[in-house]
PQR file with spaces between the fields and no chain letter, atoms N, CA, C, O and H, PARSE charges and radii, in Angstrom:
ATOM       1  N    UNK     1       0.844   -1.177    0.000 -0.4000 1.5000
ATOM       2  CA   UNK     1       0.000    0.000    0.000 -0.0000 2.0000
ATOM       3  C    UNK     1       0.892    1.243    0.000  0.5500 1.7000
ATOM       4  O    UNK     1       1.972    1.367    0.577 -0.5500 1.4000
ATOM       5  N    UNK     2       0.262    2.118   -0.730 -0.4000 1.5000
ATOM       6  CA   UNK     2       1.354    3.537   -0.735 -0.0000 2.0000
ATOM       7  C    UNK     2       0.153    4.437   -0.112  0.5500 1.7000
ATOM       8  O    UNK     2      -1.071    4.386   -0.228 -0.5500 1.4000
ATOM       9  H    UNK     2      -0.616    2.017   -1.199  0.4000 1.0000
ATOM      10  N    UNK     3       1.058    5.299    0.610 -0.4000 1.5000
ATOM      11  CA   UNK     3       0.810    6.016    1.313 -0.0000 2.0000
ATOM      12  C    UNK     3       1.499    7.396    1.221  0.5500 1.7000
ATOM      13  O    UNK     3       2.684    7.492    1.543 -0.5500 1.4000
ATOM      14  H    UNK     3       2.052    5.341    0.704  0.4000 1.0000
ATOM      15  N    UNK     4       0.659    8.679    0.706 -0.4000 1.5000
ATOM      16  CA   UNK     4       1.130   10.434    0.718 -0.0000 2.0000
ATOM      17  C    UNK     4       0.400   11.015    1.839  0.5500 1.7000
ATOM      18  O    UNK     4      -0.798   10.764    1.972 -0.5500 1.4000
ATOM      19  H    UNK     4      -0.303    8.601    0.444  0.4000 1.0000
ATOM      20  N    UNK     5       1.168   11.949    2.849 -0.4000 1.5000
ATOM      21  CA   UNK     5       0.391   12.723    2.854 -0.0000 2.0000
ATOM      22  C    UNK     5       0.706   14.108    3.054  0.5500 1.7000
ATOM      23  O    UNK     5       1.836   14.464    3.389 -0.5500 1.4000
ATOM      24  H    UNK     5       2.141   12.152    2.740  0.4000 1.0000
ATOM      25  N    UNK     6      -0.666   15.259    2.780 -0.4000 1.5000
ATOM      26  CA   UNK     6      -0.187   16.231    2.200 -0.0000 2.0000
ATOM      27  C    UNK     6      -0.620   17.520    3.385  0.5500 1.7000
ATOM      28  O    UNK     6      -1.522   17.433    4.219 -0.5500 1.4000
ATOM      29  H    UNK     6      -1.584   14.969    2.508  0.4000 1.0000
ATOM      30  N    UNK     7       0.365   18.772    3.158 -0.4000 1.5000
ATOM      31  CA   UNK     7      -0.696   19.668    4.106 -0.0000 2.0000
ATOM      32  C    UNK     7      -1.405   20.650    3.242  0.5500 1.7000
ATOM      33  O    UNK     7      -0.831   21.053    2.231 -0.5500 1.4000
ATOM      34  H    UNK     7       1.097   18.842    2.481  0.4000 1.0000
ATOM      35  N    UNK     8      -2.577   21.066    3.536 -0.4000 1.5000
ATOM      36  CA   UNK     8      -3.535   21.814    3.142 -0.0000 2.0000
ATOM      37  C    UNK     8      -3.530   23.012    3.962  0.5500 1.7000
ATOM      38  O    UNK     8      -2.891   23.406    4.938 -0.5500 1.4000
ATOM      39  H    UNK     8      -3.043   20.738    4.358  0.4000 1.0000
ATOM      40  N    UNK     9      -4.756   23.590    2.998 -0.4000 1.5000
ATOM      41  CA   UNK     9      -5.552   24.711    3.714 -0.0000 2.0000
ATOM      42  C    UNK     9      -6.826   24.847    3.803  0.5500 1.7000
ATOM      43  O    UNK     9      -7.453   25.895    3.960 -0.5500 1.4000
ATOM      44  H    UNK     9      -5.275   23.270    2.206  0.4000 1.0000
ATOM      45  N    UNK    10      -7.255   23.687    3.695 -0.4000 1.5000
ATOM      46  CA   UNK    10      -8.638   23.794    3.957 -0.0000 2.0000
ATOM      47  C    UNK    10      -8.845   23.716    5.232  0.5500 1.7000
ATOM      48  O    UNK    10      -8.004   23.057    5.843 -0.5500 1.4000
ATOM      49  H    UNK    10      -6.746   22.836    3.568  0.4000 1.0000
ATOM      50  N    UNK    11     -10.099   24.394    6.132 -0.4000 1.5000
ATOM      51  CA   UNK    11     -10.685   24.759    6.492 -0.0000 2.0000
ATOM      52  C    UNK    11     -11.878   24.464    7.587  0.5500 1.7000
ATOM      53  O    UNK    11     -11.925   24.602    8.810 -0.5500 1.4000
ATOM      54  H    UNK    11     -10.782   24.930    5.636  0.4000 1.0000
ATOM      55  N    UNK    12     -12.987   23.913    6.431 -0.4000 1.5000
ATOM      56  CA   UNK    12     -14.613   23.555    7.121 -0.0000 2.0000
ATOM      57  C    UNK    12     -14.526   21.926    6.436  0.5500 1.7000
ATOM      58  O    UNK    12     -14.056   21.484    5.387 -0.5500 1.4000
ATOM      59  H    UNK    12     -12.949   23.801    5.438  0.4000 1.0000
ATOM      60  N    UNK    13     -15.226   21.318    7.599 -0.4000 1.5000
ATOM      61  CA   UNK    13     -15.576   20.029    7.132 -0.0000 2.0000
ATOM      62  C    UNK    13     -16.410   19.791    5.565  0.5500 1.7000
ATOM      63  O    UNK    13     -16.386   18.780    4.863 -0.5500 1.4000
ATOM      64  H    UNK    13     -15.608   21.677    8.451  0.4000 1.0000
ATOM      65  N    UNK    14     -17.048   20.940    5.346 -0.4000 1.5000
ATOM      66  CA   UNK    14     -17.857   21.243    3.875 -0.0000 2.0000
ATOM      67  C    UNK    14     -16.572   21.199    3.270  0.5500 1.7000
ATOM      68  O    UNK    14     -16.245   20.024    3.109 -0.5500 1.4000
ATOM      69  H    UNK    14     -17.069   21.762    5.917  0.4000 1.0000
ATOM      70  N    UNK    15     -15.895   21.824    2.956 -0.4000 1.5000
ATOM      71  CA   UNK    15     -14.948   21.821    1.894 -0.0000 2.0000
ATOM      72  C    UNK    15     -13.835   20.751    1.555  0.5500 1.7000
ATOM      73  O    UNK    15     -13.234   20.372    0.550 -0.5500 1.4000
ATOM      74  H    UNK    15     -16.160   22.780    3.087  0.4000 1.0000
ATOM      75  N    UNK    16     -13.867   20.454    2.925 -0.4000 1.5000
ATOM      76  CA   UNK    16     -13.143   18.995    2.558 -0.0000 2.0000
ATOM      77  C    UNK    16     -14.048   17.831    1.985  0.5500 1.7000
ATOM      78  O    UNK    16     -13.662   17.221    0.988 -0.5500 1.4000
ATOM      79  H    UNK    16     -14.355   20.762    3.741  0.4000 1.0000
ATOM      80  N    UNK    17     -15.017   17.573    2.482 -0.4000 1.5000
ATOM      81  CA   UNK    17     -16.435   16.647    1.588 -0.0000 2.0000
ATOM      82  C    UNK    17     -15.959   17.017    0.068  0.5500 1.7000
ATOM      83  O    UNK    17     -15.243   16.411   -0.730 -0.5500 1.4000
ATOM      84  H    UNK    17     -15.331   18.069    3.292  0.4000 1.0000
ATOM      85  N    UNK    18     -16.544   18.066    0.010 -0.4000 1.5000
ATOM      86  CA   UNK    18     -16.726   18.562   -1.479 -0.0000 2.0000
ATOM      87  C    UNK    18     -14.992   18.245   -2.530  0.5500 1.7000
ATOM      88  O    UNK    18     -14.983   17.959   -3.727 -0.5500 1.4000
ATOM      89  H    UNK    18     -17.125   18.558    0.658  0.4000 1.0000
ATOM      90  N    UNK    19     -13.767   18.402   -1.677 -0.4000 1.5000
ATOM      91  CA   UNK    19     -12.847   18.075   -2.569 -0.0000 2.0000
ATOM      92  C    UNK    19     -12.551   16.296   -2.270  0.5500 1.7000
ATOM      93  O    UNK    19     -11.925   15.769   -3.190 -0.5500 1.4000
ATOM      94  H    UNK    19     -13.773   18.635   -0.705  0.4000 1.0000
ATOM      95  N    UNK    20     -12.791   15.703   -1.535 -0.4000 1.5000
ATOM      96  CA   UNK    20     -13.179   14.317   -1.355 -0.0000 2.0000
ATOM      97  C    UNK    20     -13.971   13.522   -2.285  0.5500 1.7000
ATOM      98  O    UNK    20     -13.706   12.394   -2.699 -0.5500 1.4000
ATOM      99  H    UNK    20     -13.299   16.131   -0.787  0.4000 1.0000
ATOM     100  N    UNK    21     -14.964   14.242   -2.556 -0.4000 1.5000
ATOM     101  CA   UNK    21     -15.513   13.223   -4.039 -0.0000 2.0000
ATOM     102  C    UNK    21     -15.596   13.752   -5.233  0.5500 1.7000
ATOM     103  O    UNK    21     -16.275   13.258   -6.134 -0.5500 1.4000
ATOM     104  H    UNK    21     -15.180   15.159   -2.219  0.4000 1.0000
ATOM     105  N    UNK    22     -14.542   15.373   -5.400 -0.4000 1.5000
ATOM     106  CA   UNK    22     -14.056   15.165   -6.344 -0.0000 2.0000
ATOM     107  C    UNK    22     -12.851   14.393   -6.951  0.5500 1.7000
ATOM     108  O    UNK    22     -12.623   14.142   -8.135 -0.5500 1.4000
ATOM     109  H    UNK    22     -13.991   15.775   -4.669  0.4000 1.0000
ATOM     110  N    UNK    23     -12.143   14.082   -5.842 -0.4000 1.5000
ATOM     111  CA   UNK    23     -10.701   13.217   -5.726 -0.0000 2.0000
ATOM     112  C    UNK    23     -11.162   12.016   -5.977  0.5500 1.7000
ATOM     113  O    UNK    23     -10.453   11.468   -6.821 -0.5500 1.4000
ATOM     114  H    UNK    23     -12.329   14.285   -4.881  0.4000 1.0000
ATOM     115  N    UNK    24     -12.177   11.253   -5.564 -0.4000 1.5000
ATOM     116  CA   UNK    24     -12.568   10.149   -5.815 -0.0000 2.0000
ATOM     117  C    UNK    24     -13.267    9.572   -7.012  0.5500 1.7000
ATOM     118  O    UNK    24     -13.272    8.468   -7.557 -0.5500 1.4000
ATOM     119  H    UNK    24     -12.753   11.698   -4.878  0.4000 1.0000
ATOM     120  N    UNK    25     -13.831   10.678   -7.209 -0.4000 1.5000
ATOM     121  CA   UNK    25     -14.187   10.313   -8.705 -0.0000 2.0000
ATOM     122  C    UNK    25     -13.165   10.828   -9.858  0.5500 1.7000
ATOM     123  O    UNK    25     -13.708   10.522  -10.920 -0.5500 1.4000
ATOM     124  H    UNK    25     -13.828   11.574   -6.765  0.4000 1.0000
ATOM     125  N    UNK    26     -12.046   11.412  -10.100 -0.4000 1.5000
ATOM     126  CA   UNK    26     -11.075   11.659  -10.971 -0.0000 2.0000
ATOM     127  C    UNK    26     -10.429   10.533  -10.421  0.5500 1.7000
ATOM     128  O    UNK    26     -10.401    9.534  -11.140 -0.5500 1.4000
ATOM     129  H    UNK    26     -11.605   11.661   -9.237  0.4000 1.0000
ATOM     130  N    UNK    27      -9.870   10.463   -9.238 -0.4000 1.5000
ATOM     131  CA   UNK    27      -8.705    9.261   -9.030 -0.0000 2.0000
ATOM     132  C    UNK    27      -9.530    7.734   -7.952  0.5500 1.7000
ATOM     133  O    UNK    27      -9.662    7.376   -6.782 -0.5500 1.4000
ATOM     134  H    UNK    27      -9.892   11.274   -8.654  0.4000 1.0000
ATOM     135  N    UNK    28      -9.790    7.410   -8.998 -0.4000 1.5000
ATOM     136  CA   UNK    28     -10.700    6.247   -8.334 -0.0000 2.0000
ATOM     137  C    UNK    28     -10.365    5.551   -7.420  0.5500 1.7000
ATOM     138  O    UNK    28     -10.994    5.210   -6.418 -0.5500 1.4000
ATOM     139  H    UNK    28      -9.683    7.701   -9.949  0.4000 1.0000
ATOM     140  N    UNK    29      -8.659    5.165   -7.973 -0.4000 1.5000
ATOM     141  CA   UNK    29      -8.189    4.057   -7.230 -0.0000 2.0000
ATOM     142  C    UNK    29      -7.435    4.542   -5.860  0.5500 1.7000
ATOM     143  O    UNK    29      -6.521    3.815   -5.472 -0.5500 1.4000
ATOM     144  H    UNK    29      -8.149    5.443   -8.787  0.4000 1.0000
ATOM     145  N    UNK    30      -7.732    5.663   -5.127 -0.4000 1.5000
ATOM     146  CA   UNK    30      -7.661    6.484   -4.209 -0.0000 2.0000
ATOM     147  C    UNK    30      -8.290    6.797   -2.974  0.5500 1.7000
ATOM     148  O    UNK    30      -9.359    7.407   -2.937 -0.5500 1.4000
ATOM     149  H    UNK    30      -8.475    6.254   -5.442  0.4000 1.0000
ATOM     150  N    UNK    31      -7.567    6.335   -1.765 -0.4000 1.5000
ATOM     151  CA   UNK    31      -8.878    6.642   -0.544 -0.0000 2.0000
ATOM     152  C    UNK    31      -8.257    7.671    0.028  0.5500 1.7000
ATOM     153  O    UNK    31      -7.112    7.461    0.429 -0.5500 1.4000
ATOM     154  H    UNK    31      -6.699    5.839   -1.795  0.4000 1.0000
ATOM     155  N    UNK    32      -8.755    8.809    0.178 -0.4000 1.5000
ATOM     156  CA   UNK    32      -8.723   10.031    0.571 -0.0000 2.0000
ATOM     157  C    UNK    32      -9.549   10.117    1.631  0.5500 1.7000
ATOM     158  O    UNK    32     -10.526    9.391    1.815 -0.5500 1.4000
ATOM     159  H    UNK    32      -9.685    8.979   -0.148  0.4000 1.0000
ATOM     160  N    UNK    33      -8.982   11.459    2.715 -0.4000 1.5000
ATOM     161  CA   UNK    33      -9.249   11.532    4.176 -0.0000 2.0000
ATOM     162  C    UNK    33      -8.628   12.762    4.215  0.5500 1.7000
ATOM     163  O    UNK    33      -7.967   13.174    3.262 -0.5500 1.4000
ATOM     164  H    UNK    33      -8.188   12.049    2.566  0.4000 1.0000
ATOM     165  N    UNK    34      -8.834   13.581    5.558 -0.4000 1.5000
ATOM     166  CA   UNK    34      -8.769   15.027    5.730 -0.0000 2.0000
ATOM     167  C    UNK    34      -8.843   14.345    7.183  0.5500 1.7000
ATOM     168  O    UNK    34      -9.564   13.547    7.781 -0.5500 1.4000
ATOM     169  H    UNK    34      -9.371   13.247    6.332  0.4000 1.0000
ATOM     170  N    UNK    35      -7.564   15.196    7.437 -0.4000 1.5000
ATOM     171  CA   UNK    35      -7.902   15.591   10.058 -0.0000 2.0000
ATOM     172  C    UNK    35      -7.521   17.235    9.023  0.5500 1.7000
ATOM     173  O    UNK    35      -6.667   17.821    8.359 -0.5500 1.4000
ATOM     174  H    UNK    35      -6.978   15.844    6.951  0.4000 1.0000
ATOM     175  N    UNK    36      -8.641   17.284    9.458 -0.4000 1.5000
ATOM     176  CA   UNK    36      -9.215   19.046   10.024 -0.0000 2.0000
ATOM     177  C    UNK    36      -8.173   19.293   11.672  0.5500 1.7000
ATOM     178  O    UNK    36      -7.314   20.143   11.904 -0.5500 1.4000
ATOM     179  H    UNK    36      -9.335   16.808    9.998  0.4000 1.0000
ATOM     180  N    UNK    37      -8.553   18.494   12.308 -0.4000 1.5000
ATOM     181  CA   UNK    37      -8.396   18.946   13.781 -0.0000 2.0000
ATOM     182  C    UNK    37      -6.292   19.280   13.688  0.5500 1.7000
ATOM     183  O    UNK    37      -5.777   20.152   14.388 -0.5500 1.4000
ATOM     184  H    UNK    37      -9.251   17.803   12.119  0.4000 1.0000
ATOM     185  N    UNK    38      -5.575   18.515   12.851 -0.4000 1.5000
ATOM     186  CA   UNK    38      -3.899   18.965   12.900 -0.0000 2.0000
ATOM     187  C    UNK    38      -3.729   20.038   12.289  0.5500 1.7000
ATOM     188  O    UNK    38      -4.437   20.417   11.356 -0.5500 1.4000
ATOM     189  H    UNK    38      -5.994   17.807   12.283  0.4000 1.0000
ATOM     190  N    UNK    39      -2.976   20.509   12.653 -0.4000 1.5000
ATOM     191  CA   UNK    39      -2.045   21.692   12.583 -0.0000 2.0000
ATOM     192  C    UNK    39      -2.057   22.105   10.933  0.5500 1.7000
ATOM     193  O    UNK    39      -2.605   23.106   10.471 -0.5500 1.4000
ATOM     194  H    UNK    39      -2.401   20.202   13.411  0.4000 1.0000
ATOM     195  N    UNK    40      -1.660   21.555   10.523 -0.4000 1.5000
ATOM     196  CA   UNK    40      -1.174   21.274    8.964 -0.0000 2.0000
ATOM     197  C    UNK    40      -2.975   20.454    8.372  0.5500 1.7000
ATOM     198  O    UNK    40      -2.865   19.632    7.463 -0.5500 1.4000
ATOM     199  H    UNK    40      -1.215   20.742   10.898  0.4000 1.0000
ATOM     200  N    UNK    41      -3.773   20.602    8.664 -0.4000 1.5000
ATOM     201  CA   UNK    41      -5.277   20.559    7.740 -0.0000 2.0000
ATOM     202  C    UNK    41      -4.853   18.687    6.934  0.5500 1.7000
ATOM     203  O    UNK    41      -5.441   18.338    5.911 -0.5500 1.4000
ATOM     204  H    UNK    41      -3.863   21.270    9.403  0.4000 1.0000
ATOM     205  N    UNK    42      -4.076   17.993    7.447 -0.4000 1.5000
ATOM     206  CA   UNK    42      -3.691   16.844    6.829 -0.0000 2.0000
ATOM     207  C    UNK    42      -4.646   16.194    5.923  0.5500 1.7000
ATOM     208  O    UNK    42      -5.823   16.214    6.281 -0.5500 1.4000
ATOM     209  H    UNK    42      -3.598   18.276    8.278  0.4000 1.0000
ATOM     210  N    UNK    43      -4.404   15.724    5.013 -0.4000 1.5000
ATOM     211  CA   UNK    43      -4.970   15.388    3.462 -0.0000 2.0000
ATOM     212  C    UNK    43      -3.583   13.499    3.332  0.5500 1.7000
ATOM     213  O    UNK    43      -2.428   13.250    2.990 -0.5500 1.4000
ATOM     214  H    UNK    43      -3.448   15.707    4.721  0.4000 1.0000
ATOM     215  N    UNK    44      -4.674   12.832    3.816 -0.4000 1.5000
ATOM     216  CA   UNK    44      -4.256   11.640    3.323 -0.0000 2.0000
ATOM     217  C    UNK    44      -4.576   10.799    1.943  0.5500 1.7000
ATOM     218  O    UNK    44      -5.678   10.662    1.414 -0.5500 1.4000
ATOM     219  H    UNK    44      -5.613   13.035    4.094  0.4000 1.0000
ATOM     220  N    UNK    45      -3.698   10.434    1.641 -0.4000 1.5000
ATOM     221  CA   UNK    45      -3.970    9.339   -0.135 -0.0000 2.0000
ATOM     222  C    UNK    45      -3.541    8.323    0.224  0.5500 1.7000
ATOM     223  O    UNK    45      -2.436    8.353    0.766 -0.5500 1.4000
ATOM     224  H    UNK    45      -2.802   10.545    2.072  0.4000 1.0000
ATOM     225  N    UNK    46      -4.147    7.187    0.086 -0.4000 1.5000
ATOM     226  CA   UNK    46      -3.840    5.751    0.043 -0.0000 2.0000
ATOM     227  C    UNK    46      -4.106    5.144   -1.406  0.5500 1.7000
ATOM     228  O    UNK    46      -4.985    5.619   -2.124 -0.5500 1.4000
ATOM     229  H    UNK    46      -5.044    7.163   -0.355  0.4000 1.0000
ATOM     230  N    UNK    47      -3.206    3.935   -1.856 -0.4000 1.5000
ATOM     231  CA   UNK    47      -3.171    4.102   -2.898 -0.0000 2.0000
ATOM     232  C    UNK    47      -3.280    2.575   -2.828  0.5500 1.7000
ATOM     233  O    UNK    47      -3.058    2.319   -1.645 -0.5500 1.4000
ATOM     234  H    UNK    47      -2.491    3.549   -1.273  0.4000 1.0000
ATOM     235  N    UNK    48      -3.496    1.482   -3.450 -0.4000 1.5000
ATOM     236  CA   UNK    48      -3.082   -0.036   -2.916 -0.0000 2.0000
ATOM     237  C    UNK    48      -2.399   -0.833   -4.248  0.5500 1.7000
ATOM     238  O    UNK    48      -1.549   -1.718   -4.353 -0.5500 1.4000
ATOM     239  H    UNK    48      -3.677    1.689   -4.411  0.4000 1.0000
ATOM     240  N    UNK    49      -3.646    0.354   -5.720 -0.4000 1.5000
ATOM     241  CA   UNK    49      -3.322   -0.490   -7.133 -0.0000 2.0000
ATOM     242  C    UNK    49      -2.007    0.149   -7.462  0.5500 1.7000
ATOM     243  O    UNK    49      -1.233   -0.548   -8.118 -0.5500 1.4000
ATOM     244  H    UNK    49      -4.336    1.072   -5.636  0.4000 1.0000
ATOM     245  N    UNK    50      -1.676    1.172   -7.173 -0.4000 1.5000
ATOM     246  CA   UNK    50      -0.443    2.394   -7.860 -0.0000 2.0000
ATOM     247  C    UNK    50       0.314    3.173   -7.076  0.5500 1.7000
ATOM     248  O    UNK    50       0.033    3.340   -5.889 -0.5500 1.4000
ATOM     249  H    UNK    50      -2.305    1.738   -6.640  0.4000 1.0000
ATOM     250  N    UNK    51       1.765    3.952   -7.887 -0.4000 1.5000
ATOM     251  CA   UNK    51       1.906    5.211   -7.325 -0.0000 2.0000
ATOM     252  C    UNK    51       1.032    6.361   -6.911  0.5500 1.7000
ATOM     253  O    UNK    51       0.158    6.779   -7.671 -0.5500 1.4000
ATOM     254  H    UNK    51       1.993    3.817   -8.851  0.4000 1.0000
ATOM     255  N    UNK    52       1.191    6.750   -6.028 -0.4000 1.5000
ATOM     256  CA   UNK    52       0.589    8.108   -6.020 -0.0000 2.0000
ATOM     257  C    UNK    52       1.171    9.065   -6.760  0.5500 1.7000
ATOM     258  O    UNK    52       2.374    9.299   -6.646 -0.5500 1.4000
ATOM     259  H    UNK    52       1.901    6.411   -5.411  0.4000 1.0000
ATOM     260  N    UNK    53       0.530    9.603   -7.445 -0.4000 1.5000
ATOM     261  CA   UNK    53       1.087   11.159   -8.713 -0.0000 2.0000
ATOM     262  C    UNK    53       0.488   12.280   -7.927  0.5500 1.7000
ATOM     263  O    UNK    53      -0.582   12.864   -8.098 -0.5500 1.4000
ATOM     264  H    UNK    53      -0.447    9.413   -7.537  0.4000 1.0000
ATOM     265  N    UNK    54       1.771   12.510   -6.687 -0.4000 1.5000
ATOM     266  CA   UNK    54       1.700   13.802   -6.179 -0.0000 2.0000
ATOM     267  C    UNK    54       1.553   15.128   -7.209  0.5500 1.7000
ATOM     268  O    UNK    54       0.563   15.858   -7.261 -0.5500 1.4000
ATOM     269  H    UNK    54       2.640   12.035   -6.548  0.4000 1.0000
ATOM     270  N    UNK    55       2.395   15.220   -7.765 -0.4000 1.5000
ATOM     271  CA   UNK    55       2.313   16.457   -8.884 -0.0000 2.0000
ATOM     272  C    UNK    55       0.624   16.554   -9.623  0.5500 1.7000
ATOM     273  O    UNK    55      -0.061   17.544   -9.882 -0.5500 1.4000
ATOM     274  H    UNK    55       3.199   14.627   -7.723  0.4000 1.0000
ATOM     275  N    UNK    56       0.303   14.836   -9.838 -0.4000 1.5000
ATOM     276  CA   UNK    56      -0.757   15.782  -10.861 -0.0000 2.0000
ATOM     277  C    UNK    56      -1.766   15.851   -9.510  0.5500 1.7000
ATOM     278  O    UNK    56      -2.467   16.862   -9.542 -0.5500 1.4000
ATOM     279  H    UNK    56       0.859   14.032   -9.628  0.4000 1.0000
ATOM     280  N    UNK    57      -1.949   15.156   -8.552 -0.4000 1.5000
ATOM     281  CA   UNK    57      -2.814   15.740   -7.681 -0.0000 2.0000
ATOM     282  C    UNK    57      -2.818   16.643   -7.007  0.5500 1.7000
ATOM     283  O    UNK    57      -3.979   16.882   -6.675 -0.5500 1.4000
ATOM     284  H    UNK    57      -1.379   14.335   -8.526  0.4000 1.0000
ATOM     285  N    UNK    58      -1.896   17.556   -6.448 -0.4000 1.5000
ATOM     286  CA   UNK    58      -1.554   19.330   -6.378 -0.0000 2.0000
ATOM     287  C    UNK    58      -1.898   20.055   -7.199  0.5500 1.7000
ATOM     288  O    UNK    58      -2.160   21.214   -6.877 -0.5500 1.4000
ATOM     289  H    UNK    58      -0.953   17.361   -6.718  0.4000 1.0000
ATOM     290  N    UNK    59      -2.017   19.648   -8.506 -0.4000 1.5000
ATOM     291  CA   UNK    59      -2.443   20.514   -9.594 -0.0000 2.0000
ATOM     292  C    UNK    59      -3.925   20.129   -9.582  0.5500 1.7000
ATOM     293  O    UNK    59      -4.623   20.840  -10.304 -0.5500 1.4000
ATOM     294  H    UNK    59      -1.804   18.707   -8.768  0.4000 1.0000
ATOM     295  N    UNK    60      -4.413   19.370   -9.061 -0.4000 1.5000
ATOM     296  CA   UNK    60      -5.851   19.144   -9.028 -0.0000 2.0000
ATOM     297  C    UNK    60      -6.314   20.008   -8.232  0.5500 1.7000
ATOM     298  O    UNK    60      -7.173   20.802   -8.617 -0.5500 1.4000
ATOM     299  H    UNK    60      -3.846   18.792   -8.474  0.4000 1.0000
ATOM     300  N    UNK    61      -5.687   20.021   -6.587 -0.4000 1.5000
ATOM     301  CA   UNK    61      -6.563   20.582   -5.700 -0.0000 2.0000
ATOM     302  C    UNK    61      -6.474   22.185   -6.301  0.5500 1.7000
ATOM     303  O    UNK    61      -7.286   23.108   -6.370 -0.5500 1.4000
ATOM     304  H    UNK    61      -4.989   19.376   -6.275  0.4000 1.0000
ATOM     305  N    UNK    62      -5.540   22.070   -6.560 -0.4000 1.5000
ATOM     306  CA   UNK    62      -4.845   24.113   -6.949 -0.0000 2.0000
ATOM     307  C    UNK    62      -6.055   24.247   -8.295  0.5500 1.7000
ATOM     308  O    UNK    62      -6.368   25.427   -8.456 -0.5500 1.4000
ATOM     309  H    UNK    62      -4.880   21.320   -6.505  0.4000 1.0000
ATOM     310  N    UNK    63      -6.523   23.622   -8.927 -0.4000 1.5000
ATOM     311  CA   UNK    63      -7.418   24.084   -9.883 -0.0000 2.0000
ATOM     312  C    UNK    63      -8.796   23.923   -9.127  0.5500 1.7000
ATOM     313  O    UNK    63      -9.741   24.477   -9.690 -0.5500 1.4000
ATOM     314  H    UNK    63      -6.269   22.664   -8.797  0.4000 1.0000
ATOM     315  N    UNK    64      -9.078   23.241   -7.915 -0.4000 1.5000
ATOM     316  CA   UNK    64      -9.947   23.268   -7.094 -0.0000 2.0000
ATOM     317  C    UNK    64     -10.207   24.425   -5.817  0.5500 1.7000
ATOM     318  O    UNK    64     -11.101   24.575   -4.985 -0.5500 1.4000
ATOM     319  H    UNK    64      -8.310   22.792   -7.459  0.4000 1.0000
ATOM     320  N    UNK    65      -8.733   25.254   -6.185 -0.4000 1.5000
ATOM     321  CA   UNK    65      -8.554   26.141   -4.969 -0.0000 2.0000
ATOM     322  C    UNK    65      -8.199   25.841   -3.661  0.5500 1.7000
ATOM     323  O    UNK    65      -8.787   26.394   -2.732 -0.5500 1.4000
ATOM     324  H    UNK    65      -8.006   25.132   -6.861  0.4000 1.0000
ATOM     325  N    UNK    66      -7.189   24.924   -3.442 -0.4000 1.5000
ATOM     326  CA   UNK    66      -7.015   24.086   -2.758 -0.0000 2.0000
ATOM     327  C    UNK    66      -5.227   24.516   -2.477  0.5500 1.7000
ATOM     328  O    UNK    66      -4.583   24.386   -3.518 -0.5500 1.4000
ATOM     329  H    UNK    66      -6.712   24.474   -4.197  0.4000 1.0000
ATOM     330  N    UNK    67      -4.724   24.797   -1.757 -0.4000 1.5000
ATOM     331  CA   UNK    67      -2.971   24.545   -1.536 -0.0000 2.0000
ATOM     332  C    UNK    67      -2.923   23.589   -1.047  0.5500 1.7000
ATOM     333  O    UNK    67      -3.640   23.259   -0.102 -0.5500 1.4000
ATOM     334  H    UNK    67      -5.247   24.903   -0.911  0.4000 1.0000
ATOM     335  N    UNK    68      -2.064   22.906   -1.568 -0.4000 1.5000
ATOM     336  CA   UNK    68      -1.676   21.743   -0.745 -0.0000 2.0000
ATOM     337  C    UNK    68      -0.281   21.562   -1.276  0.5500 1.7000
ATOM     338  O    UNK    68       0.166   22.139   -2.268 -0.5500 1.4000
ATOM     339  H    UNK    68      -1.481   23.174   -2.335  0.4000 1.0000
ATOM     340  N    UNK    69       0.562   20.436   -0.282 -0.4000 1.5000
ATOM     341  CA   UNK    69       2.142   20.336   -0.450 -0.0000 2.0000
ATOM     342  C    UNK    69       2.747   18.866    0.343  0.5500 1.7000
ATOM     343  O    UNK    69       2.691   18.671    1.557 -0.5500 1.4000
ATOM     344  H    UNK    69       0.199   19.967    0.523  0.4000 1.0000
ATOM     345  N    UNK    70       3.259   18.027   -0.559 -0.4000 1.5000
ATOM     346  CA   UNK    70       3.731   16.922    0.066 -0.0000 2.0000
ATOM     347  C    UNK    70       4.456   17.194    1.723  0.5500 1.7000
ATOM     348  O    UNK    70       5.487   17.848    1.879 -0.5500 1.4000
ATOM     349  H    UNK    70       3.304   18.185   -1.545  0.4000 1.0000
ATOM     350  N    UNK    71       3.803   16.652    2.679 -0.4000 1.5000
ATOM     351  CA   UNK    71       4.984   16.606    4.002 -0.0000 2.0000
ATOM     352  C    UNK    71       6.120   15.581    4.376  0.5500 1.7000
ATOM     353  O    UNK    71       5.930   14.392    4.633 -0.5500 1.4000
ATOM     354  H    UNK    71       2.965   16.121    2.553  0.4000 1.0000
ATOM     355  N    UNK    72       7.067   16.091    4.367 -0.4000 1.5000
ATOM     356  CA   UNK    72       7.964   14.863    4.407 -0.0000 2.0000
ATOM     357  C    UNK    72       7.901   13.872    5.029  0.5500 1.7000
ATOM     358  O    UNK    72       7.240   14.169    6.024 -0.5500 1.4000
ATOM     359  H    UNK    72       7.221   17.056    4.159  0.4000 1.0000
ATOM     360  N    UNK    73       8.248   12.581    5.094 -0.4000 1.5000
ATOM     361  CA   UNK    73       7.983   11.620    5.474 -0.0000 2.0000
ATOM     362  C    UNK    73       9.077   11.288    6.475  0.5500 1.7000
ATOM     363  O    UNK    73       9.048   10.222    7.091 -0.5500 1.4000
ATOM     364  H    UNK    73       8.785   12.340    4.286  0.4000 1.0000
């Protein structure tokens, strides 16, 4: 299983929903999750069939209005 995760700026539990099944329906093979409650708005990707394609999914949320940025591992 691969595992990213990223920090954000989102916000309200609404806005994380709303970029949650857009992530899921562009990247299917993807289980996505949000802690609101850390520091860093954490944005998890689990992946089980593939790499995760950090790059094109930053460019997703950022066309969603979204910052987000790999945290090091």
């Amino acid at each position: 299983m691969n595992v990213e995760v990223f920090k954000t700026d989102v916000n309200t539990r609404r806005y994380a929903n709303k970029l949650l099944n857009q992530i899921h329906k562009t990247f299917k093979q993807y289980n996505a999750n949000f802690d609101l409650d850390d520091c860093d708005k954490i944005l998890r990707i689990q992946c089980n069939e593939d790499i995760i394609k950090s790059g094109t999914l930053i460019s997703f949320l950022q066309v969603n209005g979204c910052f987000a940025e790999v945290l090091p591992g």
